[in-house]
TIBA-172493 format. One record per atom (N, C-alpha, C): residue number from 0; residue in three letters; atom name; x negated, y, z. Coordinates in nm, 3 decimals, padded with zeros to 5 digits. Each point is the difference from the previous one (the first is absolute). Example, Ala and Ser with C-alpha at 12.3 -4.5 7.8 and 13.67 -1.06 7.14 Angstrom:
! residues 2
(drense 0, 'ALA', 'N', (-01.319, -00.569, 00.780))
(drense 0, 'ALA', 'CA', (00.089, 00.119, 00.000))
(drense 0, 'ALA', 'C', (-00.090, 00.120, 00.000))
(drense 1, 'SER', 'N', (00.035, 00.105, -00.072))
(drense 1, 'SER', 'CA', (-00.082, 00.119, 00.006))
(drense 1, 'SER', 'C', (00.077, 00.109, 00.073))
END
This chain:
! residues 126
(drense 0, 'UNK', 'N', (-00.080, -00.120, 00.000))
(drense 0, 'UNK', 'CA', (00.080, 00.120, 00.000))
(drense 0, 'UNK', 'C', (-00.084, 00.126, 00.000))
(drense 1, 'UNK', 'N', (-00.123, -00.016, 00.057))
(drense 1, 'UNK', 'CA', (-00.065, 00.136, 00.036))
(drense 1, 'UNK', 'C', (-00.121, 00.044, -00.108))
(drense 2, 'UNK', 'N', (00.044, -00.112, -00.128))
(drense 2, 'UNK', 'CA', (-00.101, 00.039, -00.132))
(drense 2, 'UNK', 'C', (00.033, 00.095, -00.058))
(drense 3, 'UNK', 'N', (-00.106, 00.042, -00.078))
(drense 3, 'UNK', 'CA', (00.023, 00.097, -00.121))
(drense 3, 'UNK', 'C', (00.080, 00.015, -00.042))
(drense 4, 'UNK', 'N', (00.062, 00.073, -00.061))
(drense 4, 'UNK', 'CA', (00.100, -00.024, -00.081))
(drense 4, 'UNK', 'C', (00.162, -00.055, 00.032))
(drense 5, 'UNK', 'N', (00.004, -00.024, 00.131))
(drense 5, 'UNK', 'CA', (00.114, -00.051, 00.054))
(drense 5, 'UNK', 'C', (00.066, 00.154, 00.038))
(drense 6, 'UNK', 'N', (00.146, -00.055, -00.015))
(drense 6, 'UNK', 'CA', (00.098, 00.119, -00.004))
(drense 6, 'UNK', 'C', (00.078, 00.015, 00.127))
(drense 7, 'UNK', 'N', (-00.003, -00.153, 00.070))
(drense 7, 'UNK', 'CA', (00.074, -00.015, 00.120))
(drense 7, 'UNK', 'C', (-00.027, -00.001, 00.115))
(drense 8, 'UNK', 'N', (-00.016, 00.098, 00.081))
(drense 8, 'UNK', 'CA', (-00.063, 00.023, 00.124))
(drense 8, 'UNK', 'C', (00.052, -00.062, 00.110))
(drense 9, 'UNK', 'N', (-00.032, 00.027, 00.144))
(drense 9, 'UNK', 'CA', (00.059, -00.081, 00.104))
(drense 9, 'UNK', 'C', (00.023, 00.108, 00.107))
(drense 10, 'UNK', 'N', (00.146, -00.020, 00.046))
(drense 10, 'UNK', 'CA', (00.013, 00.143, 00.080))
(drense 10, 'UNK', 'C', (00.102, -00.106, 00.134))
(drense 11, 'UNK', 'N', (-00.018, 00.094, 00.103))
(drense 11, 'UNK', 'CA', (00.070, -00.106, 00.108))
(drense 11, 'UNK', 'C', (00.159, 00.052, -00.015))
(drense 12, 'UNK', 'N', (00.057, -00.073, -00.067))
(drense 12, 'UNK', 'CA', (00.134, 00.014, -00.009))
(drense 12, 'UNK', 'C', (00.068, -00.162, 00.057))
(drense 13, 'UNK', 'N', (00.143, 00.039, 00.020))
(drense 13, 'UNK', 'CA', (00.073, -00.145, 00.017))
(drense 13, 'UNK', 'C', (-00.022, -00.042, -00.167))
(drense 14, 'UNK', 'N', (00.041, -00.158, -00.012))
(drense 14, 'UNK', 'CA', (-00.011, -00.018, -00.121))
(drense 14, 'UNK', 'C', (-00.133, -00.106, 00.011))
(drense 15, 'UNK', 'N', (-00.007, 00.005, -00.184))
(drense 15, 'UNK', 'CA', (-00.124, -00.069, -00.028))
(drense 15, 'UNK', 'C', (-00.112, 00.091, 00.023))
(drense 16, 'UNK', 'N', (-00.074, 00.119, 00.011))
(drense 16, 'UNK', 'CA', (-00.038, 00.100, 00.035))
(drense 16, 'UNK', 'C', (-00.096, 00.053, -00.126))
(drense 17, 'UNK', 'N', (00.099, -00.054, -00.136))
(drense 17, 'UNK', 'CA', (-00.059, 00.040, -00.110))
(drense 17, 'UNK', 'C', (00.057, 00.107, -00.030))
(drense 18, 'UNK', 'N', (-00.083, 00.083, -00.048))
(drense 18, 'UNK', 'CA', (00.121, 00.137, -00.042))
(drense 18, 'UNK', 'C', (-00.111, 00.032, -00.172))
(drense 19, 'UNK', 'N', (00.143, -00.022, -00.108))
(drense 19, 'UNK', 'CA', (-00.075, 00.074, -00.118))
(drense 19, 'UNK', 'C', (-00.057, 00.157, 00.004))
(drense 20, 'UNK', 'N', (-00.093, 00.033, -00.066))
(drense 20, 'UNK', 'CA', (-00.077, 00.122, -00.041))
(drense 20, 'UNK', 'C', (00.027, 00.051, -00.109))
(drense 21, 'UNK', 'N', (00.017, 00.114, -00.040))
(drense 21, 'UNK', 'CA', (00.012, 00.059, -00.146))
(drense 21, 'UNK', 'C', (-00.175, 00.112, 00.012))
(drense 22, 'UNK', 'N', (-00.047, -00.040, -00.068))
(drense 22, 'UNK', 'CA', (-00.125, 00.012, -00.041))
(drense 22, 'UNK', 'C', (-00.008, 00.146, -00.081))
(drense 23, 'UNK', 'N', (00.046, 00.115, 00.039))
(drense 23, 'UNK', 'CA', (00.036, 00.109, -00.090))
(drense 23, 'UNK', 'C', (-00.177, 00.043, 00.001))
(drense 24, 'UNK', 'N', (-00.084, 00.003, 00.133))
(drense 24, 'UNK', 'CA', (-00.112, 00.071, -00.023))
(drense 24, 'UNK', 'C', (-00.127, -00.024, -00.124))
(drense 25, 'UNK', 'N', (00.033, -00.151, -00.033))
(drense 25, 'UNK', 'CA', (-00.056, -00.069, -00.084))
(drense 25, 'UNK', 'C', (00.017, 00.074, -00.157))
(drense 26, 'UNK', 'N', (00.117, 00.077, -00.020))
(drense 26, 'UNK', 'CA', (00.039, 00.044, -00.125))
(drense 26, 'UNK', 'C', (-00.013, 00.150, 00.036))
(drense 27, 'UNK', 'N', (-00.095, 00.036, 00.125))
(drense 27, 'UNK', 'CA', (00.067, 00.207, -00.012))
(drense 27, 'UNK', 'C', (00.087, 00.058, 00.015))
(drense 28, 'UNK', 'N', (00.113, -00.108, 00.060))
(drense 28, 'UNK', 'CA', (00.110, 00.086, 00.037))
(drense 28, 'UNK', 'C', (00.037, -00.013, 00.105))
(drense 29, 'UNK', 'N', (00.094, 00.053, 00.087))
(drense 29, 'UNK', 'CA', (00.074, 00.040, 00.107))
(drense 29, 'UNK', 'C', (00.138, -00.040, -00.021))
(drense 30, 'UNK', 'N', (00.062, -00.036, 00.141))
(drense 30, 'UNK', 'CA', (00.141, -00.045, 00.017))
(drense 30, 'UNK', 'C', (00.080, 00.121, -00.089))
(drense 31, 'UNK', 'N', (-00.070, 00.101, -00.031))
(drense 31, 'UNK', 'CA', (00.106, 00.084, -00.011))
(drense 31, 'UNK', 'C', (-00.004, 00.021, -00.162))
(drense 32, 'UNK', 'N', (-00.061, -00.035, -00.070))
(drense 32, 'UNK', 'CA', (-00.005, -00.044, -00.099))
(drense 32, 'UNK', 'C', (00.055, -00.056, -00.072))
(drense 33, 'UNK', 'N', (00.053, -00.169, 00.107))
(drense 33, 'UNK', 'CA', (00.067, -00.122, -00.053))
(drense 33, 'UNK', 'C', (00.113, 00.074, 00.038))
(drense 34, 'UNK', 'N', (00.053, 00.106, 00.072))
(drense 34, 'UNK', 'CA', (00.111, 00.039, 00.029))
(drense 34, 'UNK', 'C', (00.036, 00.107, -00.134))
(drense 35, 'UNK', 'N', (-00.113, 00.092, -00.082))
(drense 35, 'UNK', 'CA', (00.027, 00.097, -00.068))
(drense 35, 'UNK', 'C', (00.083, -00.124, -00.153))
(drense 36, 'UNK', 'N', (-00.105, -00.101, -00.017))
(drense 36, 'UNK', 'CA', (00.061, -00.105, -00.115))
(drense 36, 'UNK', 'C', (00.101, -00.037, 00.033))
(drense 37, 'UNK', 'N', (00.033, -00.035, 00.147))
(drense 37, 'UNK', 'CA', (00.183, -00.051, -00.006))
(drense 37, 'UNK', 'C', (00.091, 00.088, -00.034))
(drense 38, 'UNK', 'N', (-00.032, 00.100, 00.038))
(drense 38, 'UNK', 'CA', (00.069, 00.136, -00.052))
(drense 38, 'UNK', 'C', (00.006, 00.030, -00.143))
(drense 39, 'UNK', 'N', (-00.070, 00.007, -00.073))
(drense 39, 'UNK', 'CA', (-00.039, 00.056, -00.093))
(drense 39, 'UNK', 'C', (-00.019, -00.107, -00.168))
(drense 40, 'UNK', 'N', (00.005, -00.183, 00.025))
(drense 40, 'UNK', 'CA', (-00.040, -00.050, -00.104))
(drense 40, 'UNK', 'C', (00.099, -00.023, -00.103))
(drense 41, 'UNK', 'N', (-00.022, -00.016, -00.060))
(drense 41, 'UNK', 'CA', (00.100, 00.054, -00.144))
(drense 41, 'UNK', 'C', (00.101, -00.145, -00.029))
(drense 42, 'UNK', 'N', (00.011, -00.085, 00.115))
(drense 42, 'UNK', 'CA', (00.046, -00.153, -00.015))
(drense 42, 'UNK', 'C', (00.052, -00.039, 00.147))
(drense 43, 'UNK', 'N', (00.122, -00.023, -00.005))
(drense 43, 'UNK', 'CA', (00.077, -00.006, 00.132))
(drense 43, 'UNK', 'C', (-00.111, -00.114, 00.080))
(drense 44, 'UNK', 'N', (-00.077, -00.122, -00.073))
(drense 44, 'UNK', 'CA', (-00.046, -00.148, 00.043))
(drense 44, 'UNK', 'C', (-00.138, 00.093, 00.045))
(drense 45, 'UNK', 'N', (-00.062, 00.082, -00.073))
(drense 45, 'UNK', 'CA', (-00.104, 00.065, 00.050))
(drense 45, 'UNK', 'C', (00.006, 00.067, 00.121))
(drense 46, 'UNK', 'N', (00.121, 00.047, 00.029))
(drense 46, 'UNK', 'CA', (-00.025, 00.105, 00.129))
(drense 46, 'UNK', 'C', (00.090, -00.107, 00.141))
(drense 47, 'UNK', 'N', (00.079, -00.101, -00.067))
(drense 47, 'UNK', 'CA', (00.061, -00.114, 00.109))
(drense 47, 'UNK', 'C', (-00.202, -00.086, 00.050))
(drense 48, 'UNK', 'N', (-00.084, 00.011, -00.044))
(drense 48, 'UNK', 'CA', (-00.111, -00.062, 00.055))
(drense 48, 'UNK', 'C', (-00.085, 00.104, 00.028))
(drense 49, 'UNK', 'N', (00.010, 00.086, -00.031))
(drense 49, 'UNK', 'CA', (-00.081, 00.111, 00.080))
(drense 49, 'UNK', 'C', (00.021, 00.052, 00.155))
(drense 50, 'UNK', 'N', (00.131, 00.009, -00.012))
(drense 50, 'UNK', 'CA', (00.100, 00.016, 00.106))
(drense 50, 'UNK', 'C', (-00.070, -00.089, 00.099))
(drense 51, 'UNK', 'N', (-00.034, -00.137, -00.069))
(drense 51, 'UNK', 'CA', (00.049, -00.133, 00.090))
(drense 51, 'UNK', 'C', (-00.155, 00.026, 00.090))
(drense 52, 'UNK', 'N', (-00.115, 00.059, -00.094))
(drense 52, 'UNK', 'CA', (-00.134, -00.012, 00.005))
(drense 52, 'UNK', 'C', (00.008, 00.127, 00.163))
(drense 53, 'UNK', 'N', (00.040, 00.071, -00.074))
(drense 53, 'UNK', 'CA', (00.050, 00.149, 00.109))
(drense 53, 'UNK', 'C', (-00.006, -00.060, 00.145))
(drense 54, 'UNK', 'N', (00.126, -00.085, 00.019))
(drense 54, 'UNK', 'CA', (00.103, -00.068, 00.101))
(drense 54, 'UNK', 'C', (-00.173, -00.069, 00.057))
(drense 55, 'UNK', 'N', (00.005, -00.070, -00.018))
(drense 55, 'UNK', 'CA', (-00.117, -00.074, 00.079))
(drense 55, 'UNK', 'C', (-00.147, 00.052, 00.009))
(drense 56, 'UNK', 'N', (-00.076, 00.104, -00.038))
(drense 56, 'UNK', 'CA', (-00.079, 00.068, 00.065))
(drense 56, 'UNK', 'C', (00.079, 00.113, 00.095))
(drense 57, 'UNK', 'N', (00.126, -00.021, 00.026))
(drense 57, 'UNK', 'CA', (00.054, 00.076, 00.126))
(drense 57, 'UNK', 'C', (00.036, -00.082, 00.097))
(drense 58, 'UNK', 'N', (-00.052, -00.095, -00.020))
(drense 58, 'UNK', 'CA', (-00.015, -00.130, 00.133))
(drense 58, 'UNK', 'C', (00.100, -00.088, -00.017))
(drense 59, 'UNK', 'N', (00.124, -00.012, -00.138))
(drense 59, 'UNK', 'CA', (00.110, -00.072, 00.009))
(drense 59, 'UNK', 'C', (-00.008, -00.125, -00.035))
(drense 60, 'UNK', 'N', (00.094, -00.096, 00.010))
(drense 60, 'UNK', 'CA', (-00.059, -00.151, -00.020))
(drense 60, 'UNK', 'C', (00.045, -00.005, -00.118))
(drense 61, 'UNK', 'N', (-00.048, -00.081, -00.103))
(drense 61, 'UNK', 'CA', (00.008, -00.049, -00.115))
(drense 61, 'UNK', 'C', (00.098, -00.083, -00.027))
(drense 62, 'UNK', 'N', (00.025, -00.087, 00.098))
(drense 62, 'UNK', 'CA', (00.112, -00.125, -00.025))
(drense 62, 'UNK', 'C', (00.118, 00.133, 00.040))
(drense 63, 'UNK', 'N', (-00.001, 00.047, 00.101))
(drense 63, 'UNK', 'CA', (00.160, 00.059, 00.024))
(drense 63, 'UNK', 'C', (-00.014, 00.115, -00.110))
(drense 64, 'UNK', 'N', (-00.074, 00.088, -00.037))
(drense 64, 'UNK', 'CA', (00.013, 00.055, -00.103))
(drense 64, 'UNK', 'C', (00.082, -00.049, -00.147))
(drense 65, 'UNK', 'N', (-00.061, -00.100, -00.002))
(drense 65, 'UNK', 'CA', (00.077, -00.116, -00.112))
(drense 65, 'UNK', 'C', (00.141, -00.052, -00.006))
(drense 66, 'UNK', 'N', (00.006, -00.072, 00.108))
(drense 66, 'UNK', 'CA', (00.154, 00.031, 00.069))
(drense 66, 'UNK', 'C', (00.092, 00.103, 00.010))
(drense 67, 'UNK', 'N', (-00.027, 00.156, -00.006))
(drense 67, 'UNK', 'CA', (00.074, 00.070, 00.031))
(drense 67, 'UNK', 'C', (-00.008, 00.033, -00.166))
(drense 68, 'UNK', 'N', (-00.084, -00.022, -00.091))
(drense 68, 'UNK', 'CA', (00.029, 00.096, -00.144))
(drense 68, 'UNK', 'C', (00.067, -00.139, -00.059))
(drense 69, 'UNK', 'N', (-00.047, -00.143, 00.044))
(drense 69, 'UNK', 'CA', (00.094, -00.074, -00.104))
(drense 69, 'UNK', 'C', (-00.065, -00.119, -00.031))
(drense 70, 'UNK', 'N', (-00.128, 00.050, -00.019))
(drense 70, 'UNK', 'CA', (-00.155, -00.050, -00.056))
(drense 70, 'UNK', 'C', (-00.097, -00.147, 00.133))
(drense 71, 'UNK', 'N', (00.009, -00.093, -00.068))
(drense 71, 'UNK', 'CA', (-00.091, -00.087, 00.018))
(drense 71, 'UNK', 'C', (-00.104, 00.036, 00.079))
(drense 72, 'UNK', 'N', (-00.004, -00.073, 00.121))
(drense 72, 'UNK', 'CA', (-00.133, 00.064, 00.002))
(drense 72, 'UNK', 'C', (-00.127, -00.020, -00.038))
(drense 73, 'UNK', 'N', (-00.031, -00.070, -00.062))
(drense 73, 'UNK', 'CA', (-00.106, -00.063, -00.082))
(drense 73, 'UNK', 'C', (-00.003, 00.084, -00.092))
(drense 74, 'UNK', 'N', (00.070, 00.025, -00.075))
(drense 74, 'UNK', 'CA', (00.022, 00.132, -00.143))
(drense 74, 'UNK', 'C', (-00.073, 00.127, 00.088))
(drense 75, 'UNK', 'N', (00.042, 00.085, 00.105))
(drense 75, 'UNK', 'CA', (-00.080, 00.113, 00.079))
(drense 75, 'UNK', 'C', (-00.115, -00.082, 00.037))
(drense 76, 'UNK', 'N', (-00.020, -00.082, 00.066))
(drense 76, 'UNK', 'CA', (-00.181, -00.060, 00.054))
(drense 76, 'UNK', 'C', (-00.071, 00.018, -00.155))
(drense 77, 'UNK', 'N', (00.065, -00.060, -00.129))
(drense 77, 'UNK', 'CA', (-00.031, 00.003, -00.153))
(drense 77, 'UNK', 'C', (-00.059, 00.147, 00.006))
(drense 78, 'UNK', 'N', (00.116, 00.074, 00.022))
(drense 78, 'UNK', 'CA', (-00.057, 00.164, -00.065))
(drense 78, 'UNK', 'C', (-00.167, 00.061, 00.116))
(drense 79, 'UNK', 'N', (00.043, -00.046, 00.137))
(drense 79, 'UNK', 'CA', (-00.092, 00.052, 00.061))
(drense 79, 'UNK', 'C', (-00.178, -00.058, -00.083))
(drense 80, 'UNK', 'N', (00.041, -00.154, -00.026))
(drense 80, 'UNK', 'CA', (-00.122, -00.036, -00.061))
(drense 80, 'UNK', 'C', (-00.068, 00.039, -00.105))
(drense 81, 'UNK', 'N', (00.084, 00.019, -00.070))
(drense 81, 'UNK', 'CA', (-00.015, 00.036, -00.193))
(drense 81, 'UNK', 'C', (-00.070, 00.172, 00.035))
(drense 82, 'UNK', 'N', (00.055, 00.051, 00.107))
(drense 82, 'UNK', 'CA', (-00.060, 00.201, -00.015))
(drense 82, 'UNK', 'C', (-00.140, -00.040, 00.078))
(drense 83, 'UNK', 'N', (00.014, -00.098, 00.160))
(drense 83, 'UNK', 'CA', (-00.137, -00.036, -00.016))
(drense 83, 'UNK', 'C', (-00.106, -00.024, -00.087))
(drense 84, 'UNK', 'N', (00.050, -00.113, -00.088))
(drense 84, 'UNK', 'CA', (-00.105, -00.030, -00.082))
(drense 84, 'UNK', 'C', (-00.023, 00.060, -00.137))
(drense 85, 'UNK', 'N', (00.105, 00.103, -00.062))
(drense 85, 'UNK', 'CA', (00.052, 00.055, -00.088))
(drense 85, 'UNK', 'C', (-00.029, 00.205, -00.053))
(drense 86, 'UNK', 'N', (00.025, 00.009, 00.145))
(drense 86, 'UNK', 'CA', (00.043, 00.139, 00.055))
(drense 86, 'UNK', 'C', (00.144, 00.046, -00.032))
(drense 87, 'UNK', 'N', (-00.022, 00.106, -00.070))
(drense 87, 'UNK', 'CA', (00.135, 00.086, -00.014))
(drense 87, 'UNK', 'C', (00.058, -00.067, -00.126))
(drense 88, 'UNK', 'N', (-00.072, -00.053, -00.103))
(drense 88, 'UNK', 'CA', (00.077, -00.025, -00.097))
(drense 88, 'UNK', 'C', (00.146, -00.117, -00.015))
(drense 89, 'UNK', 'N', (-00.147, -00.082, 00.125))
(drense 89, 'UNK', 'CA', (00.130, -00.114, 00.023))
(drense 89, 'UNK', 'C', (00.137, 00.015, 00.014))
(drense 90, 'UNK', 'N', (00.046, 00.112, 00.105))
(drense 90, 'UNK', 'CA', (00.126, 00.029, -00.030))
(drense 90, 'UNK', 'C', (00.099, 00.049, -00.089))
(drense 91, 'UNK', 'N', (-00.078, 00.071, -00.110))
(drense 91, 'UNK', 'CA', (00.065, 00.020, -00.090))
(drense 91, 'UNK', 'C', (00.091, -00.118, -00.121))
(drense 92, 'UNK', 'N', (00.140, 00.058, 00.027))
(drense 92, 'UNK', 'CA', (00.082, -00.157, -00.069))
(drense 92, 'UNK', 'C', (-00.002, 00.017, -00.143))
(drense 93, 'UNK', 'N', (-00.014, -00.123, -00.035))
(drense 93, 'UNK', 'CA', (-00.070, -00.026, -00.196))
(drense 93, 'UNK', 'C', (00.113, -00.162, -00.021))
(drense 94, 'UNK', 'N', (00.093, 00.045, -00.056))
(drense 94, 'UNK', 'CA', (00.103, -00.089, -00.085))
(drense 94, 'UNK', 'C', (-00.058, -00.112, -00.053))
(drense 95, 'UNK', 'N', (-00.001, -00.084, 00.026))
(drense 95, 'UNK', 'CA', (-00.087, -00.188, -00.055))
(drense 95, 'UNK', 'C', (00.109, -00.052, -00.034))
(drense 96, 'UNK', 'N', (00.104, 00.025, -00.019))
(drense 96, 'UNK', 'CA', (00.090, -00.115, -00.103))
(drense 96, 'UNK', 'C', (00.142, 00.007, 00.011))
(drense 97, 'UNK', 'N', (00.115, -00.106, -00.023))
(drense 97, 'UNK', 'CA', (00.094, 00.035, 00.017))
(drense 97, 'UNK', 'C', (00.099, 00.103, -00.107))
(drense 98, 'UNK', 'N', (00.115, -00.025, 00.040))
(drense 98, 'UNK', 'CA', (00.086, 00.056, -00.127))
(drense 98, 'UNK', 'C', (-00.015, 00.158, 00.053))
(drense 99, 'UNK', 'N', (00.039, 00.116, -00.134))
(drense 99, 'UNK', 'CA', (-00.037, 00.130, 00.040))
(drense 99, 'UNK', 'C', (00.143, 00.021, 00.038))
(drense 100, 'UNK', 'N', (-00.018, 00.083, 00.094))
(drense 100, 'UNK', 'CA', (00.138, 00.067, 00.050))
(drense 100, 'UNK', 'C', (00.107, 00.024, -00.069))
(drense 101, 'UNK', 'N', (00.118, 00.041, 00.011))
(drense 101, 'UNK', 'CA', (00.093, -00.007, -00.084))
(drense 101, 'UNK', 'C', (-00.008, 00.108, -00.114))
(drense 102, 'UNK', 'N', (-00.012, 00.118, 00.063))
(drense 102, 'UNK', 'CA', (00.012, 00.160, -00.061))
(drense 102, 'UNK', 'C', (-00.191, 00.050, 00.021))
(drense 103, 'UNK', 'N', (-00.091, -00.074, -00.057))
(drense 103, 'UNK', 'CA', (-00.088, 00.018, 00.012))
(drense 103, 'UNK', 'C', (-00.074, 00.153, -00.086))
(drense 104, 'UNK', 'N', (-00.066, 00.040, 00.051))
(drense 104, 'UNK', 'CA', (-00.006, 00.157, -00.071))
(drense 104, 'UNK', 'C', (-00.045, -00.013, -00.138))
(drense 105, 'UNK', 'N', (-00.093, -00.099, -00.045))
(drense 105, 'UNK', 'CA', (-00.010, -00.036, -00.129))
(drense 105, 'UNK', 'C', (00.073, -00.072, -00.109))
(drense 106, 'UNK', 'N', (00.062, -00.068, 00.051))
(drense 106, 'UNK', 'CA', (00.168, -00.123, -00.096))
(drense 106, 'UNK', 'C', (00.108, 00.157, 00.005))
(drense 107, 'UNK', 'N', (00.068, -00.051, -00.113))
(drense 107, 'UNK', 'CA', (00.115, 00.040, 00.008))
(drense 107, 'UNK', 'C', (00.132, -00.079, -00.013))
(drense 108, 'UNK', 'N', (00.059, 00.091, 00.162))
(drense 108, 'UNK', 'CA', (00.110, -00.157, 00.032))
(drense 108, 'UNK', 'C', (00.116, -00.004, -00.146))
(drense 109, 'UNK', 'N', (00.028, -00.117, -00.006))
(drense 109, 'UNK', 'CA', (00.103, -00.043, -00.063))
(drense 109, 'UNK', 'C', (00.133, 00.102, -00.015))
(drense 110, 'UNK', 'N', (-00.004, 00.049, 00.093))
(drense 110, 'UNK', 'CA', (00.134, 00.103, 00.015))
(drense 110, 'UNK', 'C', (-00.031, 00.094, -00.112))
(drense 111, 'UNK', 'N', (-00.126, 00.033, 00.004))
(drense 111, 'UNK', 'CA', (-00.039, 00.135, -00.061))
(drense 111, 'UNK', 'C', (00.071, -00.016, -00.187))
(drense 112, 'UNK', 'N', (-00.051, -00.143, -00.015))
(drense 112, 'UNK', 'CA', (00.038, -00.061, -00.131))
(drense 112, 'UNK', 'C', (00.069, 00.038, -00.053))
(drense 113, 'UNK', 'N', (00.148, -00.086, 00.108))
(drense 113, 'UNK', 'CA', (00.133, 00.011, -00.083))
(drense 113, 'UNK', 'C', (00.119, 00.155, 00.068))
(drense 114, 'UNK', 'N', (-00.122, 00.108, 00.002))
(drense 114, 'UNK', 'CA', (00.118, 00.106, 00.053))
(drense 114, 'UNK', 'C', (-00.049, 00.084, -00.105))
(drense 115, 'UNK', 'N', (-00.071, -00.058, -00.112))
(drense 115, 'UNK', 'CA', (-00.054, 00.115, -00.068))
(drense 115, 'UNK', 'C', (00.131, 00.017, -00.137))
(drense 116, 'UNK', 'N', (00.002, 00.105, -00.073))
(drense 116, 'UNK', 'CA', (00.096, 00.035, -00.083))
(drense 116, 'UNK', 'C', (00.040, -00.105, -00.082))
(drense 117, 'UNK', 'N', (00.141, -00.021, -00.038))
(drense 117, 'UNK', 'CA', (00.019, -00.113, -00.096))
(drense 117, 'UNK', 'C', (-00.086, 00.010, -00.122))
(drense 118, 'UNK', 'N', (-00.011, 00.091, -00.059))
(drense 118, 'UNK', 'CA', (-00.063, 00.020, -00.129))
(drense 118, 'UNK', 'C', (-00.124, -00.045, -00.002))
(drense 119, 'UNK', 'N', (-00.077, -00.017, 00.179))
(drense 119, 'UNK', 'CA', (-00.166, -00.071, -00.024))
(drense 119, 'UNK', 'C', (00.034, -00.131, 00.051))
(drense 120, 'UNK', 'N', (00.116, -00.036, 00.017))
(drense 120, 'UNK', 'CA', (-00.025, -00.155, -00.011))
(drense 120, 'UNK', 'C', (-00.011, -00.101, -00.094))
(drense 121, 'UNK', 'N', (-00.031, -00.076, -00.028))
(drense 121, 'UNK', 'CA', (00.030, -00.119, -00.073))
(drense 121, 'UNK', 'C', (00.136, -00.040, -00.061))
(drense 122, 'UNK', 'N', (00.025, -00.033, -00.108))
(drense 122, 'UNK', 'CA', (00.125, -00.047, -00.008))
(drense 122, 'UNK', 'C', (00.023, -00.111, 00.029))
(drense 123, 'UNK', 'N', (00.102, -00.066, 00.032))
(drense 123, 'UNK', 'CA', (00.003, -00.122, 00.075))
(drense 123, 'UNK', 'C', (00.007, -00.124, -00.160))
(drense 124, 'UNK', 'N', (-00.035, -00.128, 00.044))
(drense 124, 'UNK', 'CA', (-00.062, -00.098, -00.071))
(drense 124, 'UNK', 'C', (00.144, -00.082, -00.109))
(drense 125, 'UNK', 'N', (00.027, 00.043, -00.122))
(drense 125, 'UNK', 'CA', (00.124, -00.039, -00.058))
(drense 125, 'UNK', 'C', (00.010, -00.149, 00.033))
END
């Protein structure tokens, strides 16, 4: 526990007396920082883990943190690790797959199609 590079310190708490670390000094920044990105990132998933990063360098627990937004707690222990080993970028959320949203800003929905003037539609198939 007390190597290099280890993230999880030992503090006398009830419990297992593991308590996760968010490693902000490692990247140059300050709690208040991870607080200016929750505020401020241009992606609701970006500033829901910044937030989360926030929450626990203010001494809060990770598992009940998780619990109270919804979230796994393994998914928050995930984020604390990834900015450890990552920094700031890690949190930033990047789309890997999956169908695109319905009304996505680039598609144009189906609606748009058939509300357009009769004269630009198609004629229908004799």
């Amino acid at each position: 526990m007390g190597s290099k590079g280890s993230y999880l310190i030992t503090l006398p708490r009830r419990g297992s007396g593991l308590v996760l670390r968010v490693d902000y000094a490692r990247w140059g920044q300050t709690p208040e920082d991870l607080r200016h990105l929750a505020l401020s990132a241009p992606h609701a998933r970006t500033r829901e883990r910044a937030l989360a990063l926030f929450d626990i360098t203010q001494g809060r627990c990770a598992t009940r943190l998780a619990a109270r937004t919804g979230r796994h707690p393994q998914t928050v222990m995930g984020w604390v690790h990834a900015y450890n080993a990552q920094g700031p970028a890690a949190l930033a959320f990047h789309r890997t797959g999956g169908r695109r949203p319905f009304f996505a800003h680039s598609a144009k929905p189906s609606s748009a199609r058939w509300s357009a003037r009769p004269s630009a539609r198609r004629p229908p198939h004799p």
